[in-house]
C-alpha positions as CSV (number, residue, x, y, z in Angstrom):
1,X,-45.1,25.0,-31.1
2,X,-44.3,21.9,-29.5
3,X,-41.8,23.1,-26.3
4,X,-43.5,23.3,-23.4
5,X,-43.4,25.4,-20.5
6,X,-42.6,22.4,-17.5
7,X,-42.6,23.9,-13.8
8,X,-43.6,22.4,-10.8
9,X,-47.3,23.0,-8.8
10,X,-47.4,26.2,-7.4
11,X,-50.0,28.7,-6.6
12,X,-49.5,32.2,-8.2
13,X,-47.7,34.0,-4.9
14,X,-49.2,37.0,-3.2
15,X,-46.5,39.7,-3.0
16,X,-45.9,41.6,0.4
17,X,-48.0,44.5,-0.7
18,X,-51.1,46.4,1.4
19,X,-54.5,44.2,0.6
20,X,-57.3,47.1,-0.1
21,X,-59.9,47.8,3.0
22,X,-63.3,47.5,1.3
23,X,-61.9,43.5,-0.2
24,X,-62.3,40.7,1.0
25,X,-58.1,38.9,1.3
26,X,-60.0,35.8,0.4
27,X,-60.5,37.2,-2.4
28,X,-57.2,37.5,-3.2
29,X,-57.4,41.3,-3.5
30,X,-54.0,42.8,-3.9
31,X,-53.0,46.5,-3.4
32,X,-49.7,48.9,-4.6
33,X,-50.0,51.5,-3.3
34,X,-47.6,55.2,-3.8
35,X,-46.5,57.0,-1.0
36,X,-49.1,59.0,0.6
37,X,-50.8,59.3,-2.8
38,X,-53.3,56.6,-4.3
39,X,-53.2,53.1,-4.8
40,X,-54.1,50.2,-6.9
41,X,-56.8,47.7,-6.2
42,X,-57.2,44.9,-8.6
43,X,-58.3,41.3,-8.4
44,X,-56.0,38.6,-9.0
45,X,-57.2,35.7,-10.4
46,X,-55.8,32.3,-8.7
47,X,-54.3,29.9,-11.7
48,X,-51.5,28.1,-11.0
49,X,-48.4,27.7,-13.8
50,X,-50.0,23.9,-14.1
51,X,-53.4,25.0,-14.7
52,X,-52.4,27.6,-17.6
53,X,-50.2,24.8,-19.7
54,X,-52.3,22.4,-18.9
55,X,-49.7,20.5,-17.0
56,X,-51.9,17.9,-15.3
57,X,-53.0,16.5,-19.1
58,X,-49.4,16.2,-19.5
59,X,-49.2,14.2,-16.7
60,X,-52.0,12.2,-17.7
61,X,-50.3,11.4,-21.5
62,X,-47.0,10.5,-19.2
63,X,-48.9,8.1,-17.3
64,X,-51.2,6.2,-20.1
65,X,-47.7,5.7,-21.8
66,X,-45.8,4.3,-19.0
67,X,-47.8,2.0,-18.2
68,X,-48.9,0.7,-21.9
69,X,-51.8,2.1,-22.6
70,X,-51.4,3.1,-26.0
71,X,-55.4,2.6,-26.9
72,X,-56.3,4.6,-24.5
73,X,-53.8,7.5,-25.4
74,X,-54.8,7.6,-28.9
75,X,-58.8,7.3,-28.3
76,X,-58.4,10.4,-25.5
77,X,-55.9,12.4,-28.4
78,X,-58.8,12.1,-31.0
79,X,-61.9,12.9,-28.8
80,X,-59.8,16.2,-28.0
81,X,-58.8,17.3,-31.4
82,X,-62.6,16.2,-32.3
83,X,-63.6,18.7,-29.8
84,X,-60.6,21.5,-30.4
85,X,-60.1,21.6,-26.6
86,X,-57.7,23.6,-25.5
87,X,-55.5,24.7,-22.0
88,X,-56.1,27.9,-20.5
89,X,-53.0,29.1,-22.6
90,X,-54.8,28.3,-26.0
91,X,-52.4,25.1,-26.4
92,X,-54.5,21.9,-27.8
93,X,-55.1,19.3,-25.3
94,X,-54.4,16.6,-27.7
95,X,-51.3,18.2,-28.0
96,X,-50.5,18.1,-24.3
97,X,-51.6,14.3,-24.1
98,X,-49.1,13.9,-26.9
99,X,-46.1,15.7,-25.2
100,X,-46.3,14.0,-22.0
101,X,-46.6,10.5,-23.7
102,X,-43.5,11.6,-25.5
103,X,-41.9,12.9,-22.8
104,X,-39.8,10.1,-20.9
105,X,-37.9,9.6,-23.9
106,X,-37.3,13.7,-25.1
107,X,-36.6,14.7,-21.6
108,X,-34.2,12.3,-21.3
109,X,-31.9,13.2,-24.4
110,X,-32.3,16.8,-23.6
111,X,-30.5,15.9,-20.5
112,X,-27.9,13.9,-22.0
113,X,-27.1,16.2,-24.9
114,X,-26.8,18.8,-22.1
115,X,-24.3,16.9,-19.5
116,X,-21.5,15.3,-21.5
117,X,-21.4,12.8,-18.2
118,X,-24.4,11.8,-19.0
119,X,-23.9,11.5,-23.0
120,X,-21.0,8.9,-23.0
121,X,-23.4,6.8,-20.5
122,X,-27.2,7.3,-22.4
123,X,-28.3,5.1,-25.0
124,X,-29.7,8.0,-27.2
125,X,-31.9,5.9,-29.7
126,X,-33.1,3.6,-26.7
127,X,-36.3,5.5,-25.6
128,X,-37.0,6.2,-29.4
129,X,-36.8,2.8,-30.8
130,X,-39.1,2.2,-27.8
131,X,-41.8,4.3,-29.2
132,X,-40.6,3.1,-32.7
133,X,-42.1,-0.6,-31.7
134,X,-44.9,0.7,-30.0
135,X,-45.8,2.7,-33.6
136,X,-45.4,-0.6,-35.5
137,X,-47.5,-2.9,-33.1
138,X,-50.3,-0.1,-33.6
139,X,-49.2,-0.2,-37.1
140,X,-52.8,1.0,-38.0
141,X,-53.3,3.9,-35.2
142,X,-52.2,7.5,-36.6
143,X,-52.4,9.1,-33.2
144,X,-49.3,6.8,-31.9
145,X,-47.6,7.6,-34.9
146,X,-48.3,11.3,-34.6
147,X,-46.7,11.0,-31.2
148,X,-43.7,8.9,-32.4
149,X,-43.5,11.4,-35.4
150,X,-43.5,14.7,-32.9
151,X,-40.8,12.7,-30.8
152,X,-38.3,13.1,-33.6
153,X,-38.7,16.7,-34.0
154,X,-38.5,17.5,-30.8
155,X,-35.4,15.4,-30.9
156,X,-34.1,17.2,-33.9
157,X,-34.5,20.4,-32.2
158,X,-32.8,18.6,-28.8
159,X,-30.0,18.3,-31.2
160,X,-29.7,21.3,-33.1
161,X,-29.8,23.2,-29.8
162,X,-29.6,27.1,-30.0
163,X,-25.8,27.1,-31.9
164,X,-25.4,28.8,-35.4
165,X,-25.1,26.9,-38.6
166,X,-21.5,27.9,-38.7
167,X,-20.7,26.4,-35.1
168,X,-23.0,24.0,-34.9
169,X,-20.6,20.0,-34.8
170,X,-21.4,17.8,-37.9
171,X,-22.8,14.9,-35.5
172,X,-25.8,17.8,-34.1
173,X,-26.0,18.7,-37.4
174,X,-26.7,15.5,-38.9
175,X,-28.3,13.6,-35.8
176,X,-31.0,16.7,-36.6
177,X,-31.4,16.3,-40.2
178,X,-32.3,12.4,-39.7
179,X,-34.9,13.0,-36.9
180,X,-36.8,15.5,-39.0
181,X,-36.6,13.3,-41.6
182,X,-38.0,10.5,-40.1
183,X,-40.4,12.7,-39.5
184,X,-41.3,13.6,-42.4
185,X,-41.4,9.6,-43.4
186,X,-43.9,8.9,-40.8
187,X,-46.7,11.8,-40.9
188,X,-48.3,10.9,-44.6
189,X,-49.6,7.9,-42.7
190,X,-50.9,9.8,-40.2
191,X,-52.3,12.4,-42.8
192,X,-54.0,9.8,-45.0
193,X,-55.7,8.2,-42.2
194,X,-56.6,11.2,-40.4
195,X,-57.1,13.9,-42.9
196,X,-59.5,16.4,-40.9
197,X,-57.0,15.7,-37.6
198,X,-56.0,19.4,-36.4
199,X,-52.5,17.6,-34.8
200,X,-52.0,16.2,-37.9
201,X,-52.0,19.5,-39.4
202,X,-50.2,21.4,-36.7
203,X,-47.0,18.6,-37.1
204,X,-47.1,19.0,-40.9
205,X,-46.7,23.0,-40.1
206,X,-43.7,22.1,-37.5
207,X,-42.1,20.4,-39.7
208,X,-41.6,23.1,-42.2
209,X,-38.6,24.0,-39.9
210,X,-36.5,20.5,-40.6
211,X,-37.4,21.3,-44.9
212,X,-34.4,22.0,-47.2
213,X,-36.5,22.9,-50.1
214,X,-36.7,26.2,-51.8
215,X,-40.1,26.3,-52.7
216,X,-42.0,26.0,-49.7
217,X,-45.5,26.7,-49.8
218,X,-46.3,27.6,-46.0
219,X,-48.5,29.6,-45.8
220,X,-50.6,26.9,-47.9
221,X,-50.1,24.4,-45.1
222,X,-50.9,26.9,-42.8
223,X,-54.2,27.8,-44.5
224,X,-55.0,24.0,-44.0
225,X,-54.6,24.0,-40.4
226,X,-56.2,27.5,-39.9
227,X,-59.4,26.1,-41.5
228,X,-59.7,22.6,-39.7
229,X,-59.5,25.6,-36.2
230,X,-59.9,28.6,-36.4
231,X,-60.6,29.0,-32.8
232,X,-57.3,28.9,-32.1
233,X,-55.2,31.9,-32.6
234,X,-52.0,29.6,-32.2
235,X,-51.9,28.9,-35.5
236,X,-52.1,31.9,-36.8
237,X,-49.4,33.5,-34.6
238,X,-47.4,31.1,-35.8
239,X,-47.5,31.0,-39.5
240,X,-46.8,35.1,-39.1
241,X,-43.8,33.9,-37.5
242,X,-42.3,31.5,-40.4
243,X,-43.7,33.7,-43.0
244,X,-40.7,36.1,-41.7
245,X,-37.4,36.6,-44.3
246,X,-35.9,34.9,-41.4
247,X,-38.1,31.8,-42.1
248,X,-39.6,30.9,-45.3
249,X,-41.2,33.8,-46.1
250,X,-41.0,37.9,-46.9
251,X,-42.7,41.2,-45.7
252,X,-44.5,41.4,-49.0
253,X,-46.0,37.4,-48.6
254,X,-46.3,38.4,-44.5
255,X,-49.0,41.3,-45.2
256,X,-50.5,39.4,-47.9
257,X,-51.1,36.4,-46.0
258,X,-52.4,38.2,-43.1
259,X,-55.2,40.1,-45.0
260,X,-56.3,36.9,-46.6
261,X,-56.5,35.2,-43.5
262,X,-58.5,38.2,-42.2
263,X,-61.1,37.9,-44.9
264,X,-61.6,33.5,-44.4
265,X,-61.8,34.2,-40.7
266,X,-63.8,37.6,-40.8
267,X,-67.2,35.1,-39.4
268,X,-65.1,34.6,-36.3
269,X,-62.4,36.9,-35.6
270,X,-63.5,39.8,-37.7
271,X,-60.3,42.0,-38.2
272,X,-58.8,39.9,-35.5
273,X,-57.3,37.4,-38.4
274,X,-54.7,40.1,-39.6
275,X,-53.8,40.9,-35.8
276,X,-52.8,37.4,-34.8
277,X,-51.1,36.9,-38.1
278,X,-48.7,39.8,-37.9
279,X,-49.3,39.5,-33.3
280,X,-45.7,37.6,-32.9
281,X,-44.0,38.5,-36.4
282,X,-44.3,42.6,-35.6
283,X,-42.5,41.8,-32.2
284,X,-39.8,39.9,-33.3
285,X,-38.8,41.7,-36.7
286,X,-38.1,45.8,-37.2
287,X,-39.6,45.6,-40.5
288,X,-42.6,43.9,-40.5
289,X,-43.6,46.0,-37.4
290,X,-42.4,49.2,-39.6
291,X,-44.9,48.1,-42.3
292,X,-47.8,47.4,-40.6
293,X,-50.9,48.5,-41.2
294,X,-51.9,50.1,-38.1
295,X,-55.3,51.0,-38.3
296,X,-56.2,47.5,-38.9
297,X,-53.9,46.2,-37.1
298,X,-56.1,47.6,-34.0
299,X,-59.4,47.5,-35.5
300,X,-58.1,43.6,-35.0
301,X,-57.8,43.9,-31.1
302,X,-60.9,45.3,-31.1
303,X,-62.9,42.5,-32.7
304,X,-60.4,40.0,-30.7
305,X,-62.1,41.3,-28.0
306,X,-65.5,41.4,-29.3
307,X,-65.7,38.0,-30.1
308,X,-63.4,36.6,-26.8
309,X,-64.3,39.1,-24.4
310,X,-62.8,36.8,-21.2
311,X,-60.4,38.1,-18.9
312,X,-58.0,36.1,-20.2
313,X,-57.4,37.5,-23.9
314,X,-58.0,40.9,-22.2
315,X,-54.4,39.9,-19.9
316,X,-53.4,38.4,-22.9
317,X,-53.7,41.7,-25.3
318,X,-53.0,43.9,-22.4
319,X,-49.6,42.8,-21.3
320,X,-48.8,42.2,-25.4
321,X,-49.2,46.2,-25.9
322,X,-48.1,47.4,-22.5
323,X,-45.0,45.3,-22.6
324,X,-44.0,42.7,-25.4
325,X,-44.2,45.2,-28.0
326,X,-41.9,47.9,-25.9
327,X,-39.0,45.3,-26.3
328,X,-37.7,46.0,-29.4
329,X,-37.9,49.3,-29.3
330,X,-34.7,52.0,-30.8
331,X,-33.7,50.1,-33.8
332,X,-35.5,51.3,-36.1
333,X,-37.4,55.1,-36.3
334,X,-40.7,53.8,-38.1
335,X,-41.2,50.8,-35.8
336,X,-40.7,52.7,-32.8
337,X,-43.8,54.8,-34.2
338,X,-46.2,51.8,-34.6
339,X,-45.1,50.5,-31.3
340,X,-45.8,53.6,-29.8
341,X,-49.3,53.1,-31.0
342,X,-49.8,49.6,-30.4
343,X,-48.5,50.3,-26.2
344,X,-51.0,53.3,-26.4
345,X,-53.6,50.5,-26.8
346,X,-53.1,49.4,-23.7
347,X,-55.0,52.5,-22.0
348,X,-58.7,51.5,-23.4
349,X,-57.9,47.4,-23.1
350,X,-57.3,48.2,-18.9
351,X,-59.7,51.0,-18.6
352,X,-62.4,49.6,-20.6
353,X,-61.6,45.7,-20.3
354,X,-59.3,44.5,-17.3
355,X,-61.0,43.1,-14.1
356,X,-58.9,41.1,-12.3
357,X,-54.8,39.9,-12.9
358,X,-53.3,37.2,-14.1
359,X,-49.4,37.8,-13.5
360,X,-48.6,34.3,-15.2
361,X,-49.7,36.0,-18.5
362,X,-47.4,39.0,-18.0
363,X,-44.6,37.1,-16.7
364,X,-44.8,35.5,-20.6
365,X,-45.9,38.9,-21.9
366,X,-42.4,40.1,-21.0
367,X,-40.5,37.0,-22.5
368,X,-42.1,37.3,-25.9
369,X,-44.8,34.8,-24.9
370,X,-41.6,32.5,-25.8
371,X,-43.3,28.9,-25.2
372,X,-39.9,27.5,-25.2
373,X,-38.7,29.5,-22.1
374,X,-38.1,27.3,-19.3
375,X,-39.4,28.6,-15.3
376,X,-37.3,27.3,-12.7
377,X,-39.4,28.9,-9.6
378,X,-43.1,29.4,-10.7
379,X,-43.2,31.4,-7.7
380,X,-40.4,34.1,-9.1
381,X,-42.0,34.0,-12.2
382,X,-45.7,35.0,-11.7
383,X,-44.5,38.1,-9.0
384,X,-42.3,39.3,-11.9
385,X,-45.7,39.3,-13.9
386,X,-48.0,40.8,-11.0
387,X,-45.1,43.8,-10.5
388,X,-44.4,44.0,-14.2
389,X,-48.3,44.9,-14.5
390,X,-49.2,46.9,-11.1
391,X,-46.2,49.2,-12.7
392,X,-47.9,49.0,-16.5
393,X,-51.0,50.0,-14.7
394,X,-49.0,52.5,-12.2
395,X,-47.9,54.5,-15.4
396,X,-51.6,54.7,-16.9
397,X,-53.2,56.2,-14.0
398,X,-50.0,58.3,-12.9
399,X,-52.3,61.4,-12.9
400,X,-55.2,59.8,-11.2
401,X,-52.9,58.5,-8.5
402,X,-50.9,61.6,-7.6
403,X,-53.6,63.3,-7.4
404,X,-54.8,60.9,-4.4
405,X,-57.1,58.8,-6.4
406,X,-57.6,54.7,-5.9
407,X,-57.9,53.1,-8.7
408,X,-60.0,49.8,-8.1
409,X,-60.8,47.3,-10.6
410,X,-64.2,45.2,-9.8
411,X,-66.1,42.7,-12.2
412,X,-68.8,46.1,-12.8
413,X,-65.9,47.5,-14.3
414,X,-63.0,50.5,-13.0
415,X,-63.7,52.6,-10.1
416,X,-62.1,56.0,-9.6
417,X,-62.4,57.3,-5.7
418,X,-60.6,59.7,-3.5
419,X,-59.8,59.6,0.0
C-alpha cells in the first residue's frame, strides 16, 4: 500500500499507427488497423503517469517538508482524509502528501541499501532521526507522527528487500524488525488522537505485515478501515490479499470475509464488495481463484459498474479480465475454468462500456496492478498498455474485422461499419 509508482512527466505517447479519417488527430484518435481487412478506432484519453499517481501532490508533500512546513503538511493531510480524496488511481491524497514528505529520507536508504558504495558512506538513521525531532517538536500533531510512523515501514521493507527468510543477513533482518516496531510504538498516538482518521487506519492495516503474533485479527482491522471509506476499493483489494494462507489468513476466512463485506457495503457497491475483496487474492493464488464463487463474483463487476460507471473503472475492470487474470493460467485445472470466465467478461465490459483508452491502466493491468513496480520510461510503459489492449480488443472483434468491419468506439457508444 504504501510503494509508489515514481516516473518522470510524460505525456502518454502516440504509437506510429494509422489515425482514423472521420477523427479529429487532436483528438488523439488512434487506429490499428489488419491488413486489408478492418481496423480499430478508439479514443485515447490523455493522462500522463503523474496525473494517474498523483505525482504532483507528492511533490507538493516533498516540498512543505523541505522547507519546514510541518503545519501546513499536517493541516493539508487532514482536510484530505476529511474529504476521502483520492488520485486518479484510487490512492488517498493524504497518502500521497505523506509519501512525498517522507520521501527524502526513504529514497535515500533505498539507494544506499542498494549500492554497497553508497552504504559504507550514508548515515542510515540520519534522515530518520530528522523526522524523529520533527515528530517530537509537534509532539501533539498525529499527522507528523503518521508520517514519521509510515517512514519506518517503508524503511523496514527497504531493508527486508525481496530475499527469502532463509537468505535474508541477520543485520536486514533485524534492522526490519526494529523499524516496524517503532512503528508500531508510534501509531496508538496517532490512533487516540485521531480515531475516525482513514491514514490512520490504512498504517494500522500495513503494519500487520511487520506482526509476529499468531492470532491476528485482520480482517477486524480491515473492517475498521473499510467503514471509515468505503469509497475506496483499495482497501478492500487489499485485505483479500493478506487474508491469503500466504498472509495471515485461509481460503475458508477469504470467502467468508468477502461475503460479509459484500453485505456492510451492499448500499454502495452492491455485489461489488465480494469482487474487490477476492479482485487481487484470485490473481495471485490457484486456489482462491479455484474456489470462487463465480456467479457473484461477476454479478460484482456488474454493480462495480453500476455504481462507478467512469471510463476509468471500465479500463480498470477491462484490462483486469482481458489480461491480469490470464496470467496465471495452467497451474491448476479448476482455476483455469474461472479464469476462463472472468476473461470472457471482458467482451460485454468493451462492447457495452469502453469509450476511449487509457494504456497507463493496461500497462498495470499486465503487471498485476503491482503498485510496487518501478517505470523507468513512462513513455515504454503506456505503448505497452495501448498495444497490450488494441490486441485484447483485436481478439474480441476478430470476426467483425476480417470480415472488413471498423470497429469505432465514440462517447454514444461502439460503432460497427464496413467499407
Amino acid at each position: 500500500m504504501f510503494r509508489f509508482l515514481m516516473a518522470q512527466k510524460a505525456r502518454v505517447p502516440h504509437p506510429s499507427l494509422k489515425i482514423a479519417s472521420d477523427f479529429d488527430a487532436a483528438d488523439a484518435v488512434l487506429a490499428a488497423a489488419l491488413p486489408d481487412q478492418g481496423s480499430v478506432n478508439i479514443p485515447v484519453a490523455n493522462v500522463s503517469a503523474d496525473e494517474l499517481i498523483g505525482q504532483d501532490v507528492i511533490e507538493l508533500g516533498r516540498d512543505l517538508a523541505r522547507q519546514d512546513r510541518w503545519a501546513d503538511l499536517s493541516a493539508k493531510m487532514r482536510a484530505a482524509d476529511d474529504a476521502r480524496e483520492t488520485a486518479p488511481d484510487g490512492m488517498p491524497i493524504a497518502d500521497l502528501l505523506a509519501f512525498g514528505a517522507r520521501s527524502d529520507v526513504v529514497l535515500a536508504v533505498e539507494h544506499a541499501l542498494s549500492d554497497y558504495r553508497a552504504l559504507s558512506d550514508y548515515d542510515l538513521l540520519g534522515g530518520i532521526s530528522e523526522l524523529e525531532d520533527e515528530m517530537r517538536a509537534h509532539e501533539d500533531d498525529p499527522m507528523i507522527a503518521l508520517v514519521v510512523a509510515m517512514a519506518h515501514i517503508d524503511l523496514a521493507w527497504a531493508w527486508r528487500g525481496t530475499a527469502t527468510n532463509a537468505v535474508l543477513p541477520p543485520l536486514h533482518r533485524s534492522r526490519c524488525t526494529a523499524h516496524f516496531d517503532r512503528a508500531a510504538d508510534i501509531l496508538p498516538k496517532c490512533r487516540e488522537a485521531a480515531p475516525n482518521n482513514a491514514l490512520v487506519a490504512a498504517v494500522g492495516c500495513a503494519l500487520l505485515a511487520g506482526q509476529r503474533k499468531s492470532n491476528l485479527r485482520v480482517a477486524d482491522q480491515y473492517e475498521q478501515l473499510i467503514t471509515l471509506d468505503p469509497h475506496n476499493q483499495r482497501h478492500m483489494r487489499a485485505m483479500g490479499t493478506h487474508l491469503l494462507p500466504r498472509w495471515f489468513g485461509s481460503y475458508e476466512e477469504l470467502e467468508v470475509q468477502a461475503l460479509r463485506n459484500a453485505a456492510r457495503t451492499h448500499d454502495l457497491w452492491g455485489a461489488g464488495g465480494y469482487t474487490w475483496v477476492q479482485f487481487d487474492a484470485i490473481a495471485l493464488d490457484d486456489e482462491a481463484c479455484a474456489q470462487l464463487d463465480i456467479e457473484y463474483f461477476l454479478q460484482g463487476l456488474h454493480d462495480i459498474l453500476r455504481n462507478r460507471p467512469d471510463q476509468q473503472m471500465v479500463n480498470m475492470l477491462a484490462a483486469y479480465c482481458a489480461i491480469t487474470i490470464q496470467n496465471g493460467l495452467g497451474g491448476n485445472e479448476k482455476a483455469d475454468a474461472v479464469r476462463a470466465q472472468i476473461h470472457d467478461a471482458a467482451n460485454w465490459l468493451i462492447r457495452d462500456h469502453l469509450t476511449e483508452l487509457h494504456p497507463l491502466i493496461w500497462a498495470h493491468a499486465a503487471q498485476g496492478f503491482n503498485n510496487s513496480v518501478r517505470i523507468n520510461s513512462p513513455e515504454r510503459f503506456a505503448a505497452r498498455g495501448h498495444r497490450d489492449a488494441l490486441r485484447a480488443i483485436g481478439d474480441l472483434f476478430r470476426e467483425e474485422l476480417r470480415s472488413g468491419m471498423d470497429v469505432t468506439f465514440t462517447p454514444t457508444g461502439l460503432h460497427l461499419s464496413g467499407h
